[in-house]
Structure formats: structure tokens, C-alpha cells
C-alpha positions as CSV (number, residue, x, y, z in Angstrom):
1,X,-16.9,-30.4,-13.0
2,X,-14.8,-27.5,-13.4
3,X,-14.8,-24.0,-11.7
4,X,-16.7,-21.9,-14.7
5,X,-20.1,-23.8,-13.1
6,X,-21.8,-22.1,-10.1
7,X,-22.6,-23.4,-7.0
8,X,-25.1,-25.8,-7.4
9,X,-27.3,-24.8,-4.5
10,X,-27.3,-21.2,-5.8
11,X,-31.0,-20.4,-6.1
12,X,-30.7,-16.6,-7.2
13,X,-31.1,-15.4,-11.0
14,X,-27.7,-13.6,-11.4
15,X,-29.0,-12.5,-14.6
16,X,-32.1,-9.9,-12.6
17,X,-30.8,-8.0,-9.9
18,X,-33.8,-5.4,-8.3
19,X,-33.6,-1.6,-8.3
20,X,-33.2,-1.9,-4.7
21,X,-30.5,-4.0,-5.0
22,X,-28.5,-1.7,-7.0
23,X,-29.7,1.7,-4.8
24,X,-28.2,-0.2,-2.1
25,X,-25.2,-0.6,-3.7
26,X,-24.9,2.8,-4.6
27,X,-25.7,4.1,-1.5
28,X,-22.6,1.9,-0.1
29,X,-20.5,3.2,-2.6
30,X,-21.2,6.7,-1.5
31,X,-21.2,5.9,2.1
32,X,-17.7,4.2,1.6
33,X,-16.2,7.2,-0.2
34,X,-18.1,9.5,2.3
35,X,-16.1,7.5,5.3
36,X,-12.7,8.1,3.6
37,X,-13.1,11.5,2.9
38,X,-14.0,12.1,6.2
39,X,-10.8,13.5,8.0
40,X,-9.1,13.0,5.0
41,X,-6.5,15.5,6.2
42,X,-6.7,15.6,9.4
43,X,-3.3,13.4,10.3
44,X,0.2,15.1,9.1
45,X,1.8,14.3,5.5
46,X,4.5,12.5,6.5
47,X,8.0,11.7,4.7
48,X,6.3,8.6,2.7
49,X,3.8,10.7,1.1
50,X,6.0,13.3,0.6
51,X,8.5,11.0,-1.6
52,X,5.8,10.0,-3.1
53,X,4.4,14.1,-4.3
54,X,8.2,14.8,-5.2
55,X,8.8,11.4,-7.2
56,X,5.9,12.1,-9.1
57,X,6.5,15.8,-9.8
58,X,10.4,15.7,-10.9
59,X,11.3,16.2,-14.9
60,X,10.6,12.7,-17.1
61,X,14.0,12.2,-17.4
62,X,14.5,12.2,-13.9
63,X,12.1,10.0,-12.8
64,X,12.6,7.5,-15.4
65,X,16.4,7.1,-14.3
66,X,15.2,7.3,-10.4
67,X,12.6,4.4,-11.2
68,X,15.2,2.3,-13.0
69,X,18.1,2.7,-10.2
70,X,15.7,3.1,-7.1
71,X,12.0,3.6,-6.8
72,X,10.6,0.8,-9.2
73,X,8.4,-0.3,-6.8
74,X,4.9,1.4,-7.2
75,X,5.9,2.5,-10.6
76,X,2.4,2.6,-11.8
77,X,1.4,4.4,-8.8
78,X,3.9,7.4,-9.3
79,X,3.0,7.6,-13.2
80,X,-0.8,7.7,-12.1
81,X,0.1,10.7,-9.3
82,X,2.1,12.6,-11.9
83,X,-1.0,13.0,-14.3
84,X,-3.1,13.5,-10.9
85,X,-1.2,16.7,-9.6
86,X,-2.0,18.4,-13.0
87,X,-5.5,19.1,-11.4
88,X,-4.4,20.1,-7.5
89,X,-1.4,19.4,-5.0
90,X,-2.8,20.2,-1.6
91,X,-2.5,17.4,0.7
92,X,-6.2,16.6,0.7
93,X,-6.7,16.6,-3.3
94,X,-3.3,14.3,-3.4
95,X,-5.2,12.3,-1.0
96,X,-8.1,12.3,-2.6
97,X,-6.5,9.8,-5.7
98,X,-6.9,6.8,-3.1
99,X,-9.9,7.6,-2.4
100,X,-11.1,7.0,-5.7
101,X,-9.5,3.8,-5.9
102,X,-11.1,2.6,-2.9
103,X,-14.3,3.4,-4.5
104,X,-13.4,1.3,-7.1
105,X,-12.1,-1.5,-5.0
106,X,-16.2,-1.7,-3.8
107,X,-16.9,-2.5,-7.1
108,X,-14.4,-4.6,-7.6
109,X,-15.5,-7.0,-4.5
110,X,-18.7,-6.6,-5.3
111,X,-18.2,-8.8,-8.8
112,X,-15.7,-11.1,-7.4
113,X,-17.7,-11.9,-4.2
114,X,-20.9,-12.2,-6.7
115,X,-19.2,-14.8,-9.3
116,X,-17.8,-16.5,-6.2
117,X,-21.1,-16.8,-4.5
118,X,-24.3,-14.8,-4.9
119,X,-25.7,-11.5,-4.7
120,X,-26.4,-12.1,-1.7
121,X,-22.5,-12.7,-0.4
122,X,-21.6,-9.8,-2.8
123,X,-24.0,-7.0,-0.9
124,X,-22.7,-8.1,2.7
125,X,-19.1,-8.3,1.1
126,X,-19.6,-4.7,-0.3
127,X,-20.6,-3.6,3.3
128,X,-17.9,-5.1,5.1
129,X,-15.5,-3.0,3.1
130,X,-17.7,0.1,3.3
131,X,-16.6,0.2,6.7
132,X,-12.8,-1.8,6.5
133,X,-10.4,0.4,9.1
134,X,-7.9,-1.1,7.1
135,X,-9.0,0.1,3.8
136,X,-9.9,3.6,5.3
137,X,-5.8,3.1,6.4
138,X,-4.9,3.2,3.5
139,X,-7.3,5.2,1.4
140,X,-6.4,8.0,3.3
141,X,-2.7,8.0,2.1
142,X,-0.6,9.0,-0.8
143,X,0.9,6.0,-1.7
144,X,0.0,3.0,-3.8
145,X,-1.5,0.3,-1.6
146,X,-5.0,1.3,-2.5
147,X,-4.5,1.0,-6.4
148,X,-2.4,-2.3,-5.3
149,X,-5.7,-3.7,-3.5
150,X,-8.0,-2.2,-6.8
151,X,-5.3,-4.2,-8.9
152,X,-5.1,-7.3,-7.3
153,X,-9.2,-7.7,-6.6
154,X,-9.7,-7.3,-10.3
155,X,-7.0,-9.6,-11.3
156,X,-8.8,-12.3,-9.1
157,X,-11.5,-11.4,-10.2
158,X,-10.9,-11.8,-14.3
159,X,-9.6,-14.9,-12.9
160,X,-12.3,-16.3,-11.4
161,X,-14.7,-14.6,-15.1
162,X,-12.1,-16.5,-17.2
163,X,-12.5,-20.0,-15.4
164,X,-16.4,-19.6,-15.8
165,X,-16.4,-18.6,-19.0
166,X,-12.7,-19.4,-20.9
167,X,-12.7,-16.5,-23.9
168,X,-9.6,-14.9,-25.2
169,X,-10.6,-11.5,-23.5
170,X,-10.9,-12.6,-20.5
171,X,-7.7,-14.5,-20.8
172,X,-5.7,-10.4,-22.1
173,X,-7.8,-8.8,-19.2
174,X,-6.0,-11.4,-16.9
175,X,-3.0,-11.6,-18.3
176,X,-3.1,-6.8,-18.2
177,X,-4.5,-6.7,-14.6
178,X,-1.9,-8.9,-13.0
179,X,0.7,-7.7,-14.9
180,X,-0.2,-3.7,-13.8
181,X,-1.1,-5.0,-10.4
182,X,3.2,-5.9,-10.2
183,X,4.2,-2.6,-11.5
184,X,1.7,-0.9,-8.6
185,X,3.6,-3.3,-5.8
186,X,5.7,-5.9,-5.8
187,X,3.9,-8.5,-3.3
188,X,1.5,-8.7,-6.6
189,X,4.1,-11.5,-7.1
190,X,2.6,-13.6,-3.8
191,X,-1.1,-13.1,-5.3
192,X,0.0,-14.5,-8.6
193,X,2.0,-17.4,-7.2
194,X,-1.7,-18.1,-5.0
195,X,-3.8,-18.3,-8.1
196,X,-1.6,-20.8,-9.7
197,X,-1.5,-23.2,-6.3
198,X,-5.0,-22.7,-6.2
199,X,-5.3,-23.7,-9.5
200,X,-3.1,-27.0,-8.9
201,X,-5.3,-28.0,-6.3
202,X,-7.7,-28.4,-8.4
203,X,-7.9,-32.0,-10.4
204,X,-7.9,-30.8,-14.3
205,X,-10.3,-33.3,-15.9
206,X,-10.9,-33.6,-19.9
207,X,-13.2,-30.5,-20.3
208,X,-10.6,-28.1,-18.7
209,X,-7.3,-29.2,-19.9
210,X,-7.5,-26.6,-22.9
211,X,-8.3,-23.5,-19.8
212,X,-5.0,-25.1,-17.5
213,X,-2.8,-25.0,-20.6
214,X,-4.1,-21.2,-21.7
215,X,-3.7,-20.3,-17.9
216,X,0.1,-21.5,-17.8
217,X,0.8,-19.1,-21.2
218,X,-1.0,-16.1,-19.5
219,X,1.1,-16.2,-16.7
220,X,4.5,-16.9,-19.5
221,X,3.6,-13.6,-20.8
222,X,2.6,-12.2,-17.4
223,X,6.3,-13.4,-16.7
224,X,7.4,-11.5,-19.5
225,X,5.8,-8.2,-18.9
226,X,7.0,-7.9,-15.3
227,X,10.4,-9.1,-16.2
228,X,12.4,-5.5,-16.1
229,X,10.8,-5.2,-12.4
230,X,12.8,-8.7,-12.1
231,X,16.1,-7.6,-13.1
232,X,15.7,-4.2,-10.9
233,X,15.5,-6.7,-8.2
234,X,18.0,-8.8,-8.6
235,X,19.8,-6.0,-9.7
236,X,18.7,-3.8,-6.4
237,X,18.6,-6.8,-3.9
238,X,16.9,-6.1,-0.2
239,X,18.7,-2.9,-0.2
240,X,15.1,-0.6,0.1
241,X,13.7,-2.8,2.2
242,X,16.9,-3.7,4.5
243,X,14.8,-1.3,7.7
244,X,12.0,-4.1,7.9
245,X,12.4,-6.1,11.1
246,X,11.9,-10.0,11.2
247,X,8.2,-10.9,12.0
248,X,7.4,-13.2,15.2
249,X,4.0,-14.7,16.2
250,X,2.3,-11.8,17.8
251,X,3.1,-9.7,14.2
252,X,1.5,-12.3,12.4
253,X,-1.7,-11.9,14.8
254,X,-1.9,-8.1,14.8
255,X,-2.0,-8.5,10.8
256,X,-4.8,-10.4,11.0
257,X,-6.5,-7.9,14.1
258,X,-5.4,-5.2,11.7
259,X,-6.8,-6.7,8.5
260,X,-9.9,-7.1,9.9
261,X,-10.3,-3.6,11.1
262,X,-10.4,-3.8,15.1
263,X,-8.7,-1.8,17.0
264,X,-9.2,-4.5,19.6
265,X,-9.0,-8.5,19.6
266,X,-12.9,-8.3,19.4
267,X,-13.6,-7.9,15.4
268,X,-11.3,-9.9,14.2
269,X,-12.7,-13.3,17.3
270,X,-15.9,-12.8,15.5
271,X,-14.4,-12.4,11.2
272,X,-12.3,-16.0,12.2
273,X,-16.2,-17.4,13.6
274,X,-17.7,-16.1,10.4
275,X,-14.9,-17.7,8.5
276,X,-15.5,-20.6,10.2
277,X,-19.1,-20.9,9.3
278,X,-18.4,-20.5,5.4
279,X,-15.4,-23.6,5.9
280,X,-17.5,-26.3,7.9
281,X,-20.2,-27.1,5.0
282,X,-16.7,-28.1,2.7
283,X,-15.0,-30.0,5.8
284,X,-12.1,-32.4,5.0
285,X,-12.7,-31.8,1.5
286,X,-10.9,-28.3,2.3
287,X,-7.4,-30.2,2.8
288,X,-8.1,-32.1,-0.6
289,X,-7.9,-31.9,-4.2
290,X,-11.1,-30.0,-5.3
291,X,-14.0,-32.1,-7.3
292,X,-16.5,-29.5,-6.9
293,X,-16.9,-25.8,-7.1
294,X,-18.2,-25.4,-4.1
295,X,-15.0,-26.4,-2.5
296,X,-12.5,-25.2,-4.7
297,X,-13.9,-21.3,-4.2
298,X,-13.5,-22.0,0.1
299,X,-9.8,-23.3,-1.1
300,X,-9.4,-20.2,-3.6
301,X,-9.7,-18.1,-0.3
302,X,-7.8,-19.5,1.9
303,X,-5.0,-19.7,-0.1
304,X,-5.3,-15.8,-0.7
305,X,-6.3,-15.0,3.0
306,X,-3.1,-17.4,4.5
307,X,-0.5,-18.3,2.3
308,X,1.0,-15.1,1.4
309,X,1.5,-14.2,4.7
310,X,3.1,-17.6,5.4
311,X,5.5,-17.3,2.7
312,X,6.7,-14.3,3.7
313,X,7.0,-15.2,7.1
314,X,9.2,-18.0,6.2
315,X,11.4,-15.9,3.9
316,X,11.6,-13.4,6.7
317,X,14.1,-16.2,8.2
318,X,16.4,-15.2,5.4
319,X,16.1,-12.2,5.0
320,X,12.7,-10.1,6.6
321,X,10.4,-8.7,4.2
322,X,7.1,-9.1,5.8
323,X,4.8,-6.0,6.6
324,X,1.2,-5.3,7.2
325,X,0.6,-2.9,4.0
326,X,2.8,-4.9,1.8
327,X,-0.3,-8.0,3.1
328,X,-3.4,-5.5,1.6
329,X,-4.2,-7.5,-0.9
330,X,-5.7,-10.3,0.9
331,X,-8.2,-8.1,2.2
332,X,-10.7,-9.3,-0.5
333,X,-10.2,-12.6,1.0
334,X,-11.5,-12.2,4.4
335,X,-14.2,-10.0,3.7
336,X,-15.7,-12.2,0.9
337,X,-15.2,-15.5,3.5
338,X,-16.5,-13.6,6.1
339,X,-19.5,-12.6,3.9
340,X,-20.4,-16.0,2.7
341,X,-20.3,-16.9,6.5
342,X,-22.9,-14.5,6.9
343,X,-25.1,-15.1,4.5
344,X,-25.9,-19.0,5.7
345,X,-27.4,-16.8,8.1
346,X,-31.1,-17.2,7.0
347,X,-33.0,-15.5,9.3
348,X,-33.0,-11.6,8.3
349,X,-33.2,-10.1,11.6
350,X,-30.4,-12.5,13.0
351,X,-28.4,-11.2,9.6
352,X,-29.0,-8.0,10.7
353,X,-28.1,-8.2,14.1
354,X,-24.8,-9.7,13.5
355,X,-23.9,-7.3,10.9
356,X,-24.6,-4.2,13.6
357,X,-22.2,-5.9,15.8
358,X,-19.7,-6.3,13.4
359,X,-20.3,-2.5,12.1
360,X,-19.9,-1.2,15.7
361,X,-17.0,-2.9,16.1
362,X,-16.0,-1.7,12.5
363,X,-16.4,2.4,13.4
364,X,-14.6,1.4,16.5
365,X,-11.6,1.1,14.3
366,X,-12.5,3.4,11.7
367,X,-12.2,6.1,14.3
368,X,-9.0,4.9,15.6
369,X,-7.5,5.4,12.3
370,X,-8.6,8.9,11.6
371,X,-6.5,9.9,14.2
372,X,-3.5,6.9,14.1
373,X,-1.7,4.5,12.2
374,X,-1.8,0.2,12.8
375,X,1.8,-0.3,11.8
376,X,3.9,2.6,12.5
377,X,4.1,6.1,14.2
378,X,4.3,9.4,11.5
379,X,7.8,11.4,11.4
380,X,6.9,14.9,12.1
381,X,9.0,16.0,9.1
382,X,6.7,19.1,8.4
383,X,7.3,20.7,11.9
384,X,11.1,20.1,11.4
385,X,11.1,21.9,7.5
386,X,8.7,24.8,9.5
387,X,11.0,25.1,12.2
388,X,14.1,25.3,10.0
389,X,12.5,28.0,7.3
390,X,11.7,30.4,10.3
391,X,15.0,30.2,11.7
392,X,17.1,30.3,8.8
393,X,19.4,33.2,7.8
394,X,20.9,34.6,5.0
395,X,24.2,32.6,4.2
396,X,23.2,29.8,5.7
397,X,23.3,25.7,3.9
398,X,21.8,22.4,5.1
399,X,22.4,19.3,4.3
400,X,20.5,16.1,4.4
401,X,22.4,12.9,5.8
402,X,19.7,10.3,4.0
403,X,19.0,11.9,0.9
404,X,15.7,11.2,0.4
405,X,14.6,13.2,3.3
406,X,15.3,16.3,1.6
407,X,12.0,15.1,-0.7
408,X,9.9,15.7,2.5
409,X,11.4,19.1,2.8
410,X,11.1,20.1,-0.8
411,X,7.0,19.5,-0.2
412,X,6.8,21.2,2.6
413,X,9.0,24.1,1.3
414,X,6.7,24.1,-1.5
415,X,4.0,24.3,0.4
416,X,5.1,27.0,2.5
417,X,6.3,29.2,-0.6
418,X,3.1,28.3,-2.1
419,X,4.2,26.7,-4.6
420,X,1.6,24.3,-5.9
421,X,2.1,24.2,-9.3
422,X,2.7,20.9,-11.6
423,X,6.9,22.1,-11.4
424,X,7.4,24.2,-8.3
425,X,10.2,26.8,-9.1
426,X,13.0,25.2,-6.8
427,X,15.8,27.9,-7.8
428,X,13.6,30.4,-6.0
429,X,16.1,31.4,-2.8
430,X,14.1,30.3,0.0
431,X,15.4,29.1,3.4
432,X,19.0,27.5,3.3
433,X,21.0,26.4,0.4
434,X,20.9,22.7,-0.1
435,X,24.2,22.0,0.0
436,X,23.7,17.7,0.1
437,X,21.8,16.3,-1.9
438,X,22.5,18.7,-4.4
439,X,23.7,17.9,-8.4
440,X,21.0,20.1,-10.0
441,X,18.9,23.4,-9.4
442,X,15.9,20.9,-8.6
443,X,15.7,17.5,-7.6
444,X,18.0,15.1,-9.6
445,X,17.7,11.3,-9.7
446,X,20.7,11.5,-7.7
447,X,19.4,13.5,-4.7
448,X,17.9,9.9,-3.0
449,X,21.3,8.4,-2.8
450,X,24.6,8.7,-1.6
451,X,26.4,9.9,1.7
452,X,28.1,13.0,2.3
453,X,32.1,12.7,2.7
454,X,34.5,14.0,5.2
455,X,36.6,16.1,2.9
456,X,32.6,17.9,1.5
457,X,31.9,18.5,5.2
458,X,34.9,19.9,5.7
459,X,34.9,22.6,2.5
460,X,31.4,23.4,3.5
461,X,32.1,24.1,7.1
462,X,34.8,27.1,5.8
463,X,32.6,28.6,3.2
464,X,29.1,29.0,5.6
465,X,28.7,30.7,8.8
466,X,26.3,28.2,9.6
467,X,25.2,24.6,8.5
468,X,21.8,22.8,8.9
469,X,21.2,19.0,9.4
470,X,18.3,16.9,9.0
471,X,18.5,13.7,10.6
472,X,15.4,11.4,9.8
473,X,15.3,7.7,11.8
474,X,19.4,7.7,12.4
475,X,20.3,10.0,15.6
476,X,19.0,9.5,18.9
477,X,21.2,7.7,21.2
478,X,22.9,5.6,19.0
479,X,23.6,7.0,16.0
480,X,25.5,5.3,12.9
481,X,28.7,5.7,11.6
482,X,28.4,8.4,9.4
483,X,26.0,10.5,11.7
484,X,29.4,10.2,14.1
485,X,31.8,11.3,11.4
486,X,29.3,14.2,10.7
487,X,29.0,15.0,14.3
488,X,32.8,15.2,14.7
489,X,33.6,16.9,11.5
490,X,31.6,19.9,11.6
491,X,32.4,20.8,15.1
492,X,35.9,20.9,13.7
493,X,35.0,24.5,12.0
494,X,31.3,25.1,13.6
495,X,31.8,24.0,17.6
496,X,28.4,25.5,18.7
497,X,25.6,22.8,18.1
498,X,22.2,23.3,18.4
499,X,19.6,20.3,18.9
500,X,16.1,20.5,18.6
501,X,14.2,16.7,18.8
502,X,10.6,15.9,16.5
503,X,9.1,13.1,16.4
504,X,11.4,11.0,13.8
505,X,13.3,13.7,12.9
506,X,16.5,15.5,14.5
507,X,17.3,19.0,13.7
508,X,21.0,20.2,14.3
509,X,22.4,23.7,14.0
510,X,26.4,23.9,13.5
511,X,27.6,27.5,14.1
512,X,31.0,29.6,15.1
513,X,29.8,31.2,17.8
């Protein structure tokens, strides 16, 4: 047997699906976009979301060189956003893009969760994510993970088409989906590397030798396609991601908690106990070899749900580069385990029962994230660009000790100069002059890297009465060495210092008197 048959016990026509079937499915669909919407703008842009608005809005030949040297990752993301802010830049319409890509996601688990298992699975699966905190998460933010998740349910999902029905199409729409999912996030990688173990553990017999031999040349040219975003990493190394701490046990179970959607331990007890349900009726088999479908598909998702997460917990040893959103993709995963766990449930009523608890349990979390984040606490980036535009005065300059940072105030200059056209007018004088970052009258490739020297410092501190500084995750009480040297080499020229504290963000005022 090979994995294009479907579950022998599957007693459904997937050929006939009722009119209430599909209302119900559109009435999730609406209810899920209706849930991220909701709020949509009610927590701060923050200096993520911000990179991501001015990354996508800077000249072409800008953000060609800035993807090359720096910002590969998401690619796909920031070339989707550009075309997006032809048609609005508020924060809510920016939003708004993920939104849409969630809807799509729905869709997305619907047909995988269907060819994996029934309509049945596919409904419950499509409700489940309806009401995901962790989708909501991130379909309420300006940054790639929910095209990632869209990209990495539908390259699964071709997958799984193309094993149950081998056809050249099927084998391009694999080969384009997987390949696209890369460009939109990196961790794609892990989801690839899953479908071909999952794939191993499956005994190739006479019938599927021809499908195992086309899959290894879909993922050559897959190989070949994402091969520049290879040689920006090597080429980059763990320089980006050098911030991310090591994982340890209790990281690896708030993932799970988080994935899941609770806010408390409660959610995800009873996703494992659902999980559990859909694992039993494979038993040992689970820890073998597939013969059947039936077992292979529990495999298929375990593989997705666990082993990414394992891998990069391991490599974390070396050098860290586990985190929660980089683990999205294996969202589709638990949801469609959990699902098939509920379905075995035959009794409607009971269904129904256990699918309110779950749901309650569900808004619990969705409401928690309308107002917070799982994973980390929002720089208040917007309040420091505010603060500094009503206090600024003629004459003086500002300068930005991690470049990027100045791509958080850019948008909310913008904002405030109302500004919200596809190129914002930069050389318009308002608030300080940028004096670091600064190699262009807008934002140049080069404005996201470098450090200011002693000797700049120093010429700048004669020629300006008074000089800004932004500090973003490096003052505090124990700041780095360059934050010193600025410290120390400004109050050579400016000794008055000013010191006003956001969340995140450090705001310092260097004058003569």
C-alpha cells in the first residue's frame, strides 16, 4: 500500500460534500477573519513592524541591496507588503495583510486535514483554528509568520495531493510552495527536512518507487531555488539572530502551552489527551516503518508537531536559534491531530461538548492576546519618536546607536507628519536632523548597519547645540561598549544629559547648558 490510498475505514463520499457543510465552512471562515480583525489595532506598532513598513517602502535599489547584505529573511514577505502599501499605510490596513493570510490558512487546513482524514476531521480542524490564540498572535502583526504558516500548510498539503495522486502538477506546485514558503521564513528549511524523514519511514514497495525517486528531484530543484538564501547564510552566519537566548525545558513547554492557544496549562492538558486518542488506534506501529496509511499519516504529524522543535533545540547547544514564532508552522499539526482525536468521538452531543470546552478555553486565550504578546514584551518606540518630535528644536541632530531603530522612528515620523503615501517625502525638515544613520536624504541600505565612531561623535558635538540618542534594548544598567564610549564622548562637548526611560527604549538629551 502506499500513501495516495485513503484510510480504509473512511466511510464518507469525499466526492459530495452538503450545502450545510460548505455554509459551515464559510461561516468559519468569516467568524475566523471576524476574530482577527477584532482589536486589530488595539496593541502599539512596535519596532518589528515598523522595520518591516520601512523595508518594504524604501527605493528598489535599496531594498534589493538591503535583502542581499541583511534582511533576506522574509523576503517574500517584504515584496508582498511593498505592493500592499500601494492601497493604505495606516497601522490597521498594514495589519490587515495577515489577516488575509490567515483566512487563507483556514482553507488551507481545511484540504490538508480533509485528504489526511475526512470531512469530518477537516470541519473540527477548520474550527480549532478559527479560534487559535496563536494564529490570532500572529495574524494581528506586520510581519511574515502568517504567510509562513499559509506557505508551509499548502506545501504539506500538495505533498500529501501528490502522494495520492503522483502527476507532474502536483509535483511543480510542490516543488513552488516549498520553495516560496523558504523565501517567506527560513525554518521552512525544518518543514522540508520533516517531509523527507517522514517520507523514509515509510517502506517504498514496487508501486511507489517511480513517486520516491520524483520526490528526491523536487526537493534537488527545491535545493536549487533556495540556494541564494543559502549562501546569504553562510555568508551572514548567526549574526541577526545572535539576541536569541538558549532554550531550556520549561521554553520548550510554554511553546507547546502557546501553540495550542491557552493562556493557562489547561488547553493545551486537554490538545495532548486529544492527541492521544488519534495515536492509540496506530499503537507500536507509530515507532515503526509504516505499511499502512493509516499509520504513516499519525507519523506524518508527529514528525511536523515534534521534530522541528527538537532539532532546534539540539542546535541551540551550539549556537541558540530556537523561538516560539520561528515554531508556527507546526500549528497545522496539532490542530489536525487534535481534530482526528475528536472526531473518534461518535456521539454528537459528547462532540459537542468537548468542543465548547475547548472553545472556552480557546477565547480565554484569544482575549489575552488582544491585549499581550506569548513571547515577548512590545518596545514603546512610538512614545519615544512622540516625545522626541515635541521637544525638539531648531538646530538640533539625533543619532541612532543600532541603526535600525531609526526605521521605527521614520514610521512613526511619518505618521505624525502624515505622511502616508507609497514614498513618504523624508527631506521634509521635521524634528531633528538624522545625523547617524545617515548616507542619503532617505533611508539607504546602509542605514541598518554600522556603529557610530568616536572621532563622528566628537565633530557632531561642536557643530549642534544639542544632540538626541535613541537607545533601543542596549542602555539600562549595563550598557555595552559603545553605548559607554557614546556616553563619555558627548559629555565631552554637551555635559548636561537628559534621561527619559520607555519601555525598551532610552531617550537621552546631550546639551551645553
Amino acid at each position: 500500500m502506499q500513501p495516495s490510498e485513503p484510510a480504509a475505514n473512511q466511510t464518507e463520499d469525499r466526492s459530495s460534500i452538503g450545502t450545510a457543510h460548505w455554509l459551515n465552512l464559510a461561516l468559519l471562515l468569516a467568524t475566523a477573519v471576524a476574530i482577527r480583525l477584532l482589536y486589530l489595532a488595539r496593541k502599539p506598532f512596535w519596532f518589528d513592524e515598523c522595520f518591516s513598513v520601512e523595508v518594504a517602502r524604501i527605493s528598489w535599489g535599496n531594498f534589493l541591496r538591503l535583502l542581499w547584505w541583511r534582511e533576506a529573511n522574509m523576503a517574500l514577505y517584504y515584496v508582498l507588503l511593498r505592493m500592499w502599501l500601494h492601497f493604505g499605510q495606516s497601522p490597521y490596513f498594514v495589519r490587515s495583510f495577515s489577516v488575509l493570510l490567515a483566512a487563507a490558512t483556514l482553507a488551507a487546513i481545511y484540504w490538508l486535514a480533509r485528504m489526511l482524514y475526512d470531512d469530518r476531521v477537516a470541519l473540527i480542524a477548520a474550527v480549532l483554528f478559527s479560534f487559535n490564540a496563536f494564529s490570532v498572535r500572529y495574524s494581528q502583526e506586520a510581519r511574515s509568520y502568517a504567510l509562513f504558516l499559509l506557505l508551509a500548510t499548502l506545501s504539506s498539503a500538495v505533498l500529501i495531493a501528490y502522494l495520492r495522486e503522483p502527476a507532474r502538477r502536483g509535483r511543480l506546485g510542490y516543488i513552488v510552495t516549498s520553495a516560496l514558503a523558504v523565501y517567506s521564513h527560513f525554518s521552512a528549511l525544518l518543514l522540508i527536512v520533516t517531509h523527507w524523514l517522514s517520507l523514509k519511514l515509510f517502506r517504498p514497495g514496487p508501486d511507489n518507487a517511480g513517486t520516491q525517486a520524483q520526490l528526491r528531484r523536487a526537493w534537488t530543484w527545491i535545493g536549487l531555488a533556495v540556494l541564494p538564501l543559502l549562501i546569504f547564510v553562510a555568508k551572514t552566519g548567526a549574526g541577526p539572530i545572535r539576541w536569541i537566548s538558549r532554550p531550556g525545558l520549561r521554553d520548550l513547554f510554554e511553546f507547546y502551552e502557546h501553540l495550542s492557544g491557552g493562556s493557562t496549562w489547561i488547553l493545551p492538558v486537554l490538545c495532548a489527551t486529544a492527541c492521544m486518542v488519534t495515536v492509540v488506534p496506530v499503537g507500536k506501529k507509530v515507532f515503526t516503518r509504516a505499511q499502512d496509511w493509516q499509520t504513516w499519516r499519525t507519523q506524518f504529524l508527529l514528525l511536523w508537531l515534534f521534530f522541528p522543535v527538537a532539532l532546534t533545540a539540539l542546535l541551540s547547544f551550539a549556537r541558540p536559534v530556537f523561538l516560539d514564532r520561528y515554531m508556527i508552522f507546526c500549528l497545522p499539526a496539532l490542530l489536525i491531530l487534535v481534530a482526528a482525536g475528536l472526531a473518534r468521538l461518535q456521539n454528537t452531543w459528547i462532540l459537542a461538548a468537548a468542543l465548547v470546552v475547548i472553545l472556552l478555553f480557546s477565547a480565554q486565550g484569544i482575549f489575552f492576546v488582544y491585549g499581550n504578546d506569548f513571547d515577548n514584551e512590545r518596545d514603546a518606540s512610538g512614545a519615544a519618536t512622540d516625545f522626541i518630535l515635541d521637544h525638539a528644536q531648531p538646530g538640533d541632530g539625533i543619532v541612532f546607536y543600532i541603526p535600525a531603530t531609526r526605521a521605527a522612528y521614520e514610521f512613526f515620523r511619518s505618521v505624525r507628519a502624515g505622511q502616508n503615501t507609497a514614498r513618504p517625502d523624508f527631506n521634509r525638515p521635521f524634528g531633528p536632523e538624522i545625523l547617524f544613520p545617515h548616507h542619503a536624504t532617505g533611508l539607504d541600505y546602509r542605514d541598518f548597519t554600522g556603529k557610530p565612531t568616536t572621532e563622528f561623535l566628537r565633530d557632531t558635538a561642536t557643530t549642534h547645540p544639542r544632540i538626541w540618542i535613541m537607545l533601543m534594548n542596549n542602555g539600562g544598567t549595563n550598557p555595552d561598549p559603545t553605548t559607554i564610549m557614546i556616553t563619555r564622548t558627548l559629555a565631552e562637548s554637551l555635559p548636561r544629559i537628559q534621561t527619559w526611560t520607555f519601555t525598551k527604549v532610552e531617550v537621552r538629551l546631550y546639551s551645553r547648558q
